[in-house]
N, CA, C and O atoms as a printed pandas DataFrame, in Angstrom:
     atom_number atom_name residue_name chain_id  residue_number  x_coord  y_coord  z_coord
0              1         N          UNK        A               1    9.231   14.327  -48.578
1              2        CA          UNK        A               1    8.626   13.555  -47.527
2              3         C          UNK        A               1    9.682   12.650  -46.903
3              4         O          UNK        A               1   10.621   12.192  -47.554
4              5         N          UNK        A               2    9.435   12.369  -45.341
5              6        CA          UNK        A               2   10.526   11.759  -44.940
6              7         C          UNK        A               2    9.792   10.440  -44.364
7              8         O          UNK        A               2    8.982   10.756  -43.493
8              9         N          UNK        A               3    9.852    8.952  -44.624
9             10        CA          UNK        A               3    9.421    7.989  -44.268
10            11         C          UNK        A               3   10.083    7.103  -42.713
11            12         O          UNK        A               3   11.307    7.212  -42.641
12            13         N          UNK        A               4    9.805    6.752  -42.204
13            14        CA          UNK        A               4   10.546    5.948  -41.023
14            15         C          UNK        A               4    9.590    4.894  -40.651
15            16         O          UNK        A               4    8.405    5.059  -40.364
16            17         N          UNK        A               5   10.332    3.650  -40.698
17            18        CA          UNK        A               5    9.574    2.456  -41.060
18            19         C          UNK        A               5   11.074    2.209  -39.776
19            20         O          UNK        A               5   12.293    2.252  -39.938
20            21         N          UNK        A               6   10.113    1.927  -38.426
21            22        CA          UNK        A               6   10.062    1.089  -36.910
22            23         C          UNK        A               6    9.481    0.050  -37.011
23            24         O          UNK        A               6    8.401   -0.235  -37.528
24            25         N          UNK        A               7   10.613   -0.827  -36.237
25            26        CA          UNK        A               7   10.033   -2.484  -36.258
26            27         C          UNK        A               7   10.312   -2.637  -34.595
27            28         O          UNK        A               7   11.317   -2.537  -33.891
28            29         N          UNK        A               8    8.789   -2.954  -34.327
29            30        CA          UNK        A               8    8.922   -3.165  -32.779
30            31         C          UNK        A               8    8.959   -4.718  -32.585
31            32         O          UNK        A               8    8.517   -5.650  -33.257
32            33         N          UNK        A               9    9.533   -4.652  -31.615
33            34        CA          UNK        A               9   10.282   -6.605  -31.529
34            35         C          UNK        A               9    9.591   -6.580  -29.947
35            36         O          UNK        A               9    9.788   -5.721  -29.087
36            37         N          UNK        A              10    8.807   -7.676  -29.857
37            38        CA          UNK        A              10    8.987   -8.211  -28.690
38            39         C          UNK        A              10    8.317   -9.339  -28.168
39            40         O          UNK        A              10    8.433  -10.012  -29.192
40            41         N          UNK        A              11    7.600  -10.218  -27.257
41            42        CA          UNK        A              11    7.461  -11.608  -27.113
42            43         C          UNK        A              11    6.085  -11.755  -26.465
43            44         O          UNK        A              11    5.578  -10.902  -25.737
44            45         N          UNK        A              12    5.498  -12.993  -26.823
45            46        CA          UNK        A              12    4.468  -13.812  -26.521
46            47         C          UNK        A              12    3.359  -12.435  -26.566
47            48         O          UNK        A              12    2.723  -12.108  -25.564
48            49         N          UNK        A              13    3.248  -11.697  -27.900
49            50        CA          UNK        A              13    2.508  -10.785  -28.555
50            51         C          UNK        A              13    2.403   -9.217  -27.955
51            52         O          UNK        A              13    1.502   -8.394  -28.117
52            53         N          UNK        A              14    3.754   -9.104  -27.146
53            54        CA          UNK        A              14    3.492   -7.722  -26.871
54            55         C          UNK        A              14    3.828   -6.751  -27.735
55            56         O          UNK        A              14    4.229   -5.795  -27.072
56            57         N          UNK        A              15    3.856   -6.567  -28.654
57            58        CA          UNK        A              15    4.404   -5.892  -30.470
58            59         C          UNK        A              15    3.032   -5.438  -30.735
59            60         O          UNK        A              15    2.635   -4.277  -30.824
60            61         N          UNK        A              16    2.153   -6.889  -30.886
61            62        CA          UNK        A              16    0.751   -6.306  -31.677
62            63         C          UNK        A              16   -0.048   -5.800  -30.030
63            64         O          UNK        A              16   -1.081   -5.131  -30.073
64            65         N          UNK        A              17    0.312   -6.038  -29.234
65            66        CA          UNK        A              17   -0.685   -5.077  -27.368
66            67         C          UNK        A              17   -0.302   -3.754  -27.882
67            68         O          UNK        A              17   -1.224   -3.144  -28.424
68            69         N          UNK        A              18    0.809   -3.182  -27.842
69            70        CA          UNK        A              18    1.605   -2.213  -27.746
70            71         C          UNK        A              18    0.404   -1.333  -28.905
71            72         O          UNK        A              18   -0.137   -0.273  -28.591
72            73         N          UNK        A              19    0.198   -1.974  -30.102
73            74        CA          UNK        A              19    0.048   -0.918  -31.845
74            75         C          UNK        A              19   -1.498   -0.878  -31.132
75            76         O          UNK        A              19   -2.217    0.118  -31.211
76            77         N          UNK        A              20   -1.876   -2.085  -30.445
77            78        CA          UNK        A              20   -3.863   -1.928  -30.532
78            79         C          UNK        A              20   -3.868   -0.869  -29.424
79            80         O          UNK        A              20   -4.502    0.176  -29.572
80            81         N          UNK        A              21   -3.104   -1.156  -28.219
81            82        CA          UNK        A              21   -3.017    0.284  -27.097
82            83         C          UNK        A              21   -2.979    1.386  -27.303
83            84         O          UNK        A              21   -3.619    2.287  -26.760
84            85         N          UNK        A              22   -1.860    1.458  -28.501
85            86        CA          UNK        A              22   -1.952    3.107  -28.974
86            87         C          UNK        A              22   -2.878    3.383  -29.938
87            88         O          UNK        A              22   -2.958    4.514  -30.417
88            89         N          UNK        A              23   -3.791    2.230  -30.378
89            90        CA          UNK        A              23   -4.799    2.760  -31.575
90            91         C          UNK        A              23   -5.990    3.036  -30.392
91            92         O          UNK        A              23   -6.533    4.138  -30.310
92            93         N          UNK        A              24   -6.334    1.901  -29.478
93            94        CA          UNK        A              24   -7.443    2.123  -28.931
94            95         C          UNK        A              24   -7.520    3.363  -27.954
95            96         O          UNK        A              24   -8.668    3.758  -27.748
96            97         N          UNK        A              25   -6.685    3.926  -27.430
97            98        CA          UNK        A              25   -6.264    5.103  -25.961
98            99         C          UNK        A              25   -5.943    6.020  -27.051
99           100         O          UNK        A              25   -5.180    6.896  -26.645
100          101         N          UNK        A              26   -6.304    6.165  -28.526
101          102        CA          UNK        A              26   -6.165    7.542  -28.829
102          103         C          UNK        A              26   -5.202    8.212  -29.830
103          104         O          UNK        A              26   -5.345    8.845  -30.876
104          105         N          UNK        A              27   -4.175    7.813  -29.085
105          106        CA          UNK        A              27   -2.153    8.048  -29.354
106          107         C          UNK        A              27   -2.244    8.310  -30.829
107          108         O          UNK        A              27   -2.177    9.447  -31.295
108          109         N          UNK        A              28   -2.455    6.842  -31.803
109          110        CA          UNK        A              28   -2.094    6.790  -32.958
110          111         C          UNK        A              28   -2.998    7.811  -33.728
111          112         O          UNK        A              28   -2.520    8.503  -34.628
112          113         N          UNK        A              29   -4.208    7.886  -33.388
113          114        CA          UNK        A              29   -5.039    8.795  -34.154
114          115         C          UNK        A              29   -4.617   10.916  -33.783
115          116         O          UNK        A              29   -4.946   11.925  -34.406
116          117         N          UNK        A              30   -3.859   10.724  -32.615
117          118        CA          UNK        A              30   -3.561   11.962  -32.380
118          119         C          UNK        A              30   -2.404   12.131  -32.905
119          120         O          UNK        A              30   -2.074   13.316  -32.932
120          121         N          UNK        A              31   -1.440   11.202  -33.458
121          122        CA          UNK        A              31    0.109   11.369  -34.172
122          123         C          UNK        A              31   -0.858   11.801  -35.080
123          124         O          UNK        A              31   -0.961   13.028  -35.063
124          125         N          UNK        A              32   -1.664   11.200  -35.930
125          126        CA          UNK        A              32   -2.399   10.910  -37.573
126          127         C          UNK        A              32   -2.598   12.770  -37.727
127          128         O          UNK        A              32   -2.521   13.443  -38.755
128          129         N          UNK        A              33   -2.853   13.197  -36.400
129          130        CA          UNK        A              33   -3.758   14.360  -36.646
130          131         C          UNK        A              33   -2.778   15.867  -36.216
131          132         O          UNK        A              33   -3.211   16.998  -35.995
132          133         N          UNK        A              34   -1.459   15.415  -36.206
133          134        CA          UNK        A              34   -0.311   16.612  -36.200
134          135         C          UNK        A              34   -0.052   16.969  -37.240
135          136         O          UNK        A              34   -0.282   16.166  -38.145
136          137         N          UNK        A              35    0.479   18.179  -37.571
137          138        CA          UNK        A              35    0.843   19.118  -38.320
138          139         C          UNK        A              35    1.914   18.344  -38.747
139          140         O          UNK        A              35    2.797   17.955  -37.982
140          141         N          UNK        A              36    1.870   18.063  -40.141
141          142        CA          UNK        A              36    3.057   17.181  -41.184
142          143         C          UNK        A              36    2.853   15.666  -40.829
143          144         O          UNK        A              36    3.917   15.049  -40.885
144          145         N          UNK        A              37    1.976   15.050  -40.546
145          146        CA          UNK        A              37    2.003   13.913  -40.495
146          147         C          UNK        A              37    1.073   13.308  -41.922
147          148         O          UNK        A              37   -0.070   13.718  -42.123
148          149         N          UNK        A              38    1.678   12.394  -42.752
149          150        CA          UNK        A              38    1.434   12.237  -43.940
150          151         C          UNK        A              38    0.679   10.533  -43.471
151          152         O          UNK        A              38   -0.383   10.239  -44.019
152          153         N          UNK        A              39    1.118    9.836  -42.774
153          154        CA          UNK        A              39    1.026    8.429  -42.691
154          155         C          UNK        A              39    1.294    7.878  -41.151
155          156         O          UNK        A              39    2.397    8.087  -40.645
156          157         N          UNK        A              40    0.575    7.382  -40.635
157          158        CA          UNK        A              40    0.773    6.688  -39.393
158          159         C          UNK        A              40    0.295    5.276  -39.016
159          160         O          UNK        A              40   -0.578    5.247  -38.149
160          161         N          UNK        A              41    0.696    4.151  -39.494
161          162        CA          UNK        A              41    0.056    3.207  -39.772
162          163         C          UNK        A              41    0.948    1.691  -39.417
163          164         O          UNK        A              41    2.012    1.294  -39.891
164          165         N          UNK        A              42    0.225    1.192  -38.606
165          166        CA          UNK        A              42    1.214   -0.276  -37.662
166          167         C          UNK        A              42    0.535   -1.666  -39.026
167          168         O          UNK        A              42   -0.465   -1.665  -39.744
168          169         N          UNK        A              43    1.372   -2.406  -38.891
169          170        CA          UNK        A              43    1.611   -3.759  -39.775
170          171         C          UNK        A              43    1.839   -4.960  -38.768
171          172         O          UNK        A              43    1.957   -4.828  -37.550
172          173         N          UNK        A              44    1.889   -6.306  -39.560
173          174        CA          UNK        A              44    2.399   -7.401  -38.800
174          175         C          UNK        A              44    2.640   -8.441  -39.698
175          176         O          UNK        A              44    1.841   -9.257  -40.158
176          177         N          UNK        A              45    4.321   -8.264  -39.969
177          178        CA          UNK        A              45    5.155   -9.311  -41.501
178          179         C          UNK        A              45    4.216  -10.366  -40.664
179          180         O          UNK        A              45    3.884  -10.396  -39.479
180          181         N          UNK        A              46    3.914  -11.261  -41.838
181          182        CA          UNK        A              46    3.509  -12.463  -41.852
182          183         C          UNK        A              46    4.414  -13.644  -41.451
183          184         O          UNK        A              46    4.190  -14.782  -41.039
184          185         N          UNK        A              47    5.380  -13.025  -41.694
185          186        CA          UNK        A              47    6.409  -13.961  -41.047
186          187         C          UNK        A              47    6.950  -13.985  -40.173
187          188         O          UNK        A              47    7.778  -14.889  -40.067
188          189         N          UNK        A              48    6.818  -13.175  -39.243
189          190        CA          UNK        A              48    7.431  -12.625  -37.888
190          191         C          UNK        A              48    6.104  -12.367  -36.967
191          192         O          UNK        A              48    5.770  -11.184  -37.034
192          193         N          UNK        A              49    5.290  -13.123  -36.159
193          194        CA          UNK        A              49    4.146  -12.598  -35.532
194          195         C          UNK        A              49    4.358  -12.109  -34.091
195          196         O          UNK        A              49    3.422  -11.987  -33.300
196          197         N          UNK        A              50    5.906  -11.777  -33.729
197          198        CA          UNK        A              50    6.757  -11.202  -32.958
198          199         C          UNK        A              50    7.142   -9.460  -32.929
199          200         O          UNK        A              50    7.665   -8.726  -32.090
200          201         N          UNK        A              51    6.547   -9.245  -34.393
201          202        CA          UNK        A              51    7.066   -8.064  -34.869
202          203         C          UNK        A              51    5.678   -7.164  -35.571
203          204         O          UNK        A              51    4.644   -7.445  -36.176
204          205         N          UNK        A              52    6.406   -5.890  -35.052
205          206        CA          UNK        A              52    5.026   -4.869  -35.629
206          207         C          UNK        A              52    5.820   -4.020  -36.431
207          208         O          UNK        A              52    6.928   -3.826  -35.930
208          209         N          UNK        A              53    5.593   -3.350  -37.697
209          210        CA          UNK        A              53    6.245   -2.704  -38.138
210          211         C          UNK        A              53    5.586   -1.386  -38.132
211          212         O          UNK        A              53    4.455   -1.456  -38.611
212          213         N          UNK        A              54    5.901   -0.305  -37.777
213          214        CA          UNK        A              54    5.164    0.959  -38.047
214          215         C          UNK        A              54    5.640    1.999  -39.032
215          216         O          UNK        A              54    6.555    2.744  -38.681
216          217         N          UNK        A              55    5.072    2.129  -40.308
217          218        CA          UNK        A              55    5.402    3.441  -41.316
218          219         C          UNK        A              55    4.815    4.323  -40.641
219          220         O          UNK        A              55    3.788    4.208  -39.973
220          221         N          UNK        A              56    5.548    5.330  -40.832
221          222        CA          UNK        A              56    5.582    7.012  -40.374
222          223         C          UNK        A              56    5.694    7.690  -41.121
223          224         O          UNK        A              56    6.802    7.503  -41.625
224          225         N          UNK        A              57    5.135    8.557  -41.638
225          226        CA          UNK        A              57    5.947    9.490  -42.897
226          227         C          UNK        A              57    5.246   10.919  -42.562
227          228         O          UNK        A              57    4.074   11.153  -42.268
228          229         N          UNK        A              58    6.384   11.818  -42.709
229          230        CA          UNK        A              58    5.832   13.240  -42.110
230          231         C          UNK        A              58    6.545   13.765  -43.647
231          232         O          UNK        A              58    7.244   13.192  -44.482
232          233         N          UNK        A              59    5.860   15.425  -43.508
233          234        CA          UNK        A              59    6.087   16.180  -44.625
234          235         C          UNK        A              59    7.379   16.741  -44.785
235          236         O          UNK        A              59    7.690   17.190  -45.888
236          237         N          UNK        A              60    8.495   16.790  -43.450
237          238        CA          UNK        A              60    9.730   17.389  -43.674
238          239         C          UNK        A              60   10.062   16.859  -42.418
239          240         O          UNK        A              60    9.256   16.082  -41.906
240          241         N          UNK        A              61   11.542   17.255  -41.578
241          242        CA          UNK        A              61   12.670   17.082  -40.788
242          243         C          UNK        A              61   11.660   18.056  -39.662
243          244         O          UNK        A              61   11.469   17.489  -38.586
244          245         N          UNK        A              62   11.042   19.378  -39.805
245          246        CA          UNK        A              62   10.589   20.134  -38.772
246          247         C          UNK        A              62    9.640   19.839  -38.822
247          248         O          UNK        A              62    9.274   20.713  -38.036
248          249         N          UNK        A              63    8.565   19.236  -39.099
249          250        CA          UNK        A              63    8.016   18.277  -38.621
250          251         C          UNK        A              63    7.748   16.962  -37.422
251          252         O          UNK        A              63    6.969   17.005  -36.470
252          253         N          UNK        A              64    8.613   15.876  -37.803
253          254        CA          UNK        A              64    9.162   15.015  -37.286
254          255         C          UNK        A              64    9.722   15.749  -35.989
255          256         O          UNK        A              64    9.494   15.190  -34.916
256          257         N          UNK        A              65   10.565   17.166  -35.977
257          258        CA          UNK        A              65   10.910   17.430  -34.097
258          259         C          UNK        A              65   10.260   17.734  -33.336
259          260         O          UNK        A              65   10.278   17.449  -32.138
260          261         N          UNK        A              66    9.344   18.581  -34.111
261          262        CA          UNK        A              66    7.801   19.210  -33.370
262          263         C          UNK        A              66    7.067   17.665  -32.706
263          264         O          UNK        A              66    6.660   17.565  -31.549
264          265         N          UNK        A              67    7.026   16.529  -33.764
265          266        CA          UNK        A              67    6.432   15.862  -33.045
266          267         C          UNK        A              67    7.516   14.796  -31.691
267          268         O          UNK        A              67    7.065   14.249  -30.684
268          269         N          UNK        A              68    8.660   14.810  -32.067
269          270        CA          UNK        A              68    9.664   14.211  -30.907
270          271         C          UNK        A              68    9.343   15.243  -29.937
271          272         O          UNK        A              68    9.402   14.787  -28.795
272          273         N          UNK        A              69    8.998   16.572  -29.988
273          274        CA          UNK        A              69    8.929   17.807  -28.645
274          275         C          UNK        A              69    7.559   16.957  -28.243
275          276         O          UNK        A              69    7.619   16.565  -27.077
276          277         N          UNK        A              70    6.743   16.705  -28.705
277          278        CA          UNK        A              70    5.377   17.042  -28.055
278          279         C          UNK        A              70    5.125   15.547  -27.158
279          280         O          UNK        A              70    5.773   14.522  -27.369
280          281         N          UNK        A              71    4.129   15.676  -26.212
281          282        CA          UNK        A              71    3.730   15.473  -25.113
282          283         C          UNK        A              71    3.489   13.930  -25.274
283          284         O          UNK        A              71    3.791   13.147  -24.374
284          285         N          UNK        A              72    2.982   13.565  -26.353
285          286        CA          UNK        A              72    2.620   12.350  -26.741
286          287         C          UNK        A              72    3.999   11.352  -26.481
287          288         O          UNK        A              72    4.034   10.203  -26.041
288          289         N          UNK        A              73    5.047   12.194  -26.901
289          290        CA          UNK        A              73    6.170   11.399  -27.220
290          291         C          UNK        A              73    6.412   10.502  -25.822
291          292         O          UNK        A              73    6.591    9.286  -25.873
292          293         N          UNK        A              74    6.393   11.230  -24.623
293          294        CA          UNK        A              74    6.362   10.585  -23.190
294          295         C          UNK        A              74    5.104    9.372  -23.437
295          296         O          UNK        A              74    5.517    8.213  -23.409
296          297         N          UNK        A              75    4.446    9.458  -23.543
297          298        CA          UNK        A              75    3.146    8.614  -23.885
298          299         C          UNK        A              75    3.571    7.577  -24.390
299          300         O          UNK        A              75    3.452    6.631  -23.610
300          301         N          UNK        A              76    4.084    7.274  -25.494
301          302        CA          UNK        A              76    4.018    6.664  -26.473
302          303         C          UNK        A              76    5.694    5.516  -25.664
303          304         O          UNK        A              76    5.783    4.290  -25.730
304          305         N          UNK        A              77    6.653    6.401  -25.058
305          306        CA          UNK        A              77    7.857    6.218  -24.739
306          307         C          UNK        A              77    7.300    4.815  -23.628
307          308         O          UNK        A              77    7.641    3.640  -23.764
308          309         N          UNK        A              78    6.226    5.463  -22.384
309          310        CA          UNK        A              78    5.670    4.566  -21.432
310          311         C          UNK        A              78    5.388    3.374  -21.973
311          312         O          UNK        A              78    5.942    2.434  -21.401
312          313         N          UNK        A              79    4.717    3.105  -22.878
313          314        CA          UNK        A              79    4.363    2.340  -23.617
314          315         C          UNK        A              79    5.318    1.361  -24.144
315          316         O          UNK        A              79    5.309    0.153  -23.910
316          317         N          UNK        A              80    5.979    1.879  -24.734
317          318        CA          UNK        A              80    7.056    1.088  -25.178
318          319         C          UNK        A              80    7.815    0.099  -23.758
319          320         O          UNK        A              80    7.887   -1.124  -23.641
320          321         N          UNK        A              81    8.143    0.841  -23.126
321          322        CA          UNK        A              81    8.837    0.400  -21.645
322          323         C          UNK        A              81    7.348   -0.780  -21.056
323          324         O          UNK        A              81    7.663   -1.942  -20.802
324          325         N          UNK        A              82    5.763   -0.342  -20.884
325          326        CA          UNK        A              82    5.383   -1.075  -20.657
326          327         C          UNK        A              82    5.457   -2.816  -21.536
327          328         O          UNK        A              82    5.794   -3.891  -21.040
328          329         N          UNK        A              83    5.114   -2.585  -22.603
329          330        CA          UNK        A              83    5.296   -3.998  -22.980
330          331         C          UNK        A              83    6.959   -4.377  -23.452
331          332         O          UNK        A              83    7.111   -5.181  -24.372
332          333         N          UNK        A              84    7.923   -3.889  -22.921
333          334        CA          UNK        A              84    9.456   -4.522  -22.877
334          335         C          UNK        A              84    9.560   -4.488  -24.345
335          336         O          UNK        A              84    9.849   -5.567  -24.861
336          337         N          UNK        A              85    9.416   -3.641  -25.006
337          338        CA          UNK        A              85    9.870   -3.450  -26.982
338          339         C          UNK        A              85   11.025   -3.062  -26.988
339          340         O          UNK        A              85   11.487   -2.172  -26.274
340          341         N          UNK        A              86   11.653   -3.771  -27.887
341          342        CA          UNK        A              86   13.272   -3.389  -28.540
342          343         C          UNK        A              86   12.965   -2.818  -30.530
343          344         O          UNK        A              86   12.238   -3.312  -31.392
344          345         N          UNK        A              87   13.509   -2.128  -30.549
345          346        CA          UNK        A              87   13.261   -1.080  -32.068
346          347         C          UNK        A              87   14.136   -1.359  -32.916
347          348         O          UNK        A              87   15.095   -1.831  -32.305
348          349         N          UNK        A              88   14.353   -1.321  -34.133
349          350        CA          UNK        A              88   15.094   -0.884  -35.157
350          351         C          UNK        A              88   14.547    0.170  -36.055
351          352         O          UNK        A              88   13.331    0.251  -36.231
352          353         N          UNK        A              89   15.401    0.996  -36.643
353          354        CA          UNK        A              89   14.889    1.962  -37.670
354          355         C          UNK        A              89   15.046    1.984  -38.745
355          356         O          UNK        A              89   16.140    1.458  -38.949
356          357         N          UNK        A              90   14.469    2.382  -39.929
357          358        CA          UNK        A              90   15.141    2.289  -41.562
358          359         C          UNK        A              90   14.153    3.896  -41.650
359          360         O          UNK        A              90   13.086    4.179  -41.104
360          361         N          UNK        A              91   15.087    4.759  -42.618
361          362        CA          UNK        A              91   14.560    6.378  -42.483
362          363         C          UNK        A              91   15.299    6.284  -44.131
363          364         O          UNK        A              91   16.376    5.963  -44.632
364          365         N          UNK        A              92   13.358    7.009  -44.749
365          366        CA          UNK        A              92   14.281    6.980  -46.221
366          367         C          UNK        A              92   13.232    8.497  -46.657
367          368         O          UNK        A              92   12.114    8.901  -46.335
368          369         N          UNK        A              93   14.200    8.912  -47.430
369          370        CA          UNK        A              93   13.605   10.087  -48.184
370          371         C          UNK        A              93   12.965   10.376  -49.349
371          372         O          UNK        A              93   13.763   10.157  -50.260
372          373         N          UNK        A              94   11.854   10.784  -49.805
373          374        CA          UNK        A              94   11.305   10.581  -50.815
374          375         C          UNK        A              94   11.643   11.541  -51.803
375          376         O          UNK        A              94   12.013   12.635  -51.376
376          377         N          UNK        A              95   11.596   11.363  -53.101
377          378        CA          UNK        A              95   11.907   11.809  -54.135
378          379         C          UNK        A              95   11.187   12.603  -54.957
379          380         O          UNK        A              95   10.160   12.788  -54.304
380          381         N          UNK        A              96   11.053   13.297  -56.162
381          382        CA          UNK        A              96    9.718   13.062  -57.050
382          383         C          UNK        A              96    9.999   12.376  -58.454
383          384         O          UNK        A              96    9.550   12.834  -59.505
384          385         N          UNK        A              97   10.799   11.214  -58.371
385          386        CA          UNK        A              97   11.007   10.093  -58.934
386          387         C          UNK        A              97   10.247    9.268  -59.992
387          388         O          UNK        A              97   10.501    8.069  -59.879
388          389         N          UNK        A              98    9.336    9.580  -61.048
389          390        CA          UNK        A              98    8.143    9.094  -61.279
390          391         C          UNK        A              98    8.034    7.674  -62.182
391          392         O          UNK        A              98    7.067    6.949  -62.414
392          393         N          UNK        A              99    9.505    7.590  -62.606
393          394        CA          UNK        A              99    9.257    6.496  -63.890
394          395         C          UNK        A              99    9.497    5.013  -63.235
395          396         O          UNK        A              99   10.051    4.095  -63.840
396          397         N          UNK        A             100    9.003    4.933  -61.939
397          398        CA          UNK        A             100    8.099    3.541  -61.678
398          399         C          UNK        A             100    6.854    2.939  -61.704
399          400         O          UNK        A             100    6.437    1.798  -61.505
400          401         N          UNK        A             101    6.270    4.227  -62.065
401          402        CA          UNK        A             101    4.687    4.291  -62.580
402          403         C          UNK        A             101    4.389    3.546  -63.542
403          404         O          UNK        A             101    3.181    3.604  -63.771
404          405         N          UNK        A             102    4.975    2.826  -64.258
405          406        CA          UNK        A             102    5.004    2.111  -65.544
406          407         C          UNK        A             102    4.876    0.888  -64.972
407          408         O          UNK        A             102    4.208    0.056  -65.586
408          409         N          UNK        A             103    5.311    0.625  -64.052
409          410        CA          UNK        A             103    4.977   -0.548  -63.472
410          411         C          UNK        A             103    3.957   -1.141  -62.649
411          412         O          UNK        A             103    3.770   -2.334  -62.408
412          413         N          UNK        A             104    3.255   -0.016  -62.211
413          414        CA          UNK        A             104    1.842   -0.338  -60.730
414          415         C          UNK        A             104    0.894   -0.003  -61.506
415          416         O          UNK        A             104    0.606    0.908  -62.282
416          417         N          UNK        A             105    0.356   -1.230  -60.999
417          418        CA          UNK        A             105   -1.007   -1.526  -61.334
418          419         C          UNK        A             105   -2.011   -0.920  -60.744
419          420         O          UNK        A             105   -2.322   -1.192  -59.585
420          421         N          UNK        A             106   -2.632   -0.036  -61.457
421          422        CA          UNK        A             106   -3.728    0.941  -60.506
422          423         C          UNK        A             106   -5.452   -0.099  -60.818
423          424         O          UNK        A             106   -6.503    0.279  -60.299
């Protein structure tokens, strides 16, 4: 699984306009509902009410291009340009790693 955790930056609350726009018009629930999409889900650090963070996590690399090809991506791009967002990325790969299980509390 490939994770990508986007932090949208931008001012006097256009971060959290931007995540409710694409939840309410559709967008986010139509990423949710592509082929390899594992996780699609917007945040807001408590400490930053400037900032939205969005986890992504798709099932592989061909995945993730299928969805950069598709139609939404223009969509989603407008969007961004409408409320003036600046990005950073962190892209991590998952493992099948298990002996942290000892530690979470189910």
């Amino acid at each position: 699984m490939i994770t990508v955790n986007l932090y949208y930056k931008g001012q006097n609350g256009s971060a959290r306009s931007f995540a409710l726009e694409m939840e309410r018009s559709g967008i986010a629930d139509a990423i949710r509902n592509e082929k390899g999409n594992v996780r699609y889900q917007y945040f807001v650090p408590l400490d930053d009410q400037e900032t939205v963070l969005l986890i992504d996590s798709w099932t592989d690399q061909a995945a993730i291009d299928e969805h950069h090809a598709s139609l939404m991506m223009k969509q989603l791009a407008e969007l961004r340009e409408k409320y003036d967002l600046h990005m950073t990325v962190e892209r991590f790969i998952g493992d099948e790693y298990d002996a942290d299980q000892k530690y979470i509390r189910k």
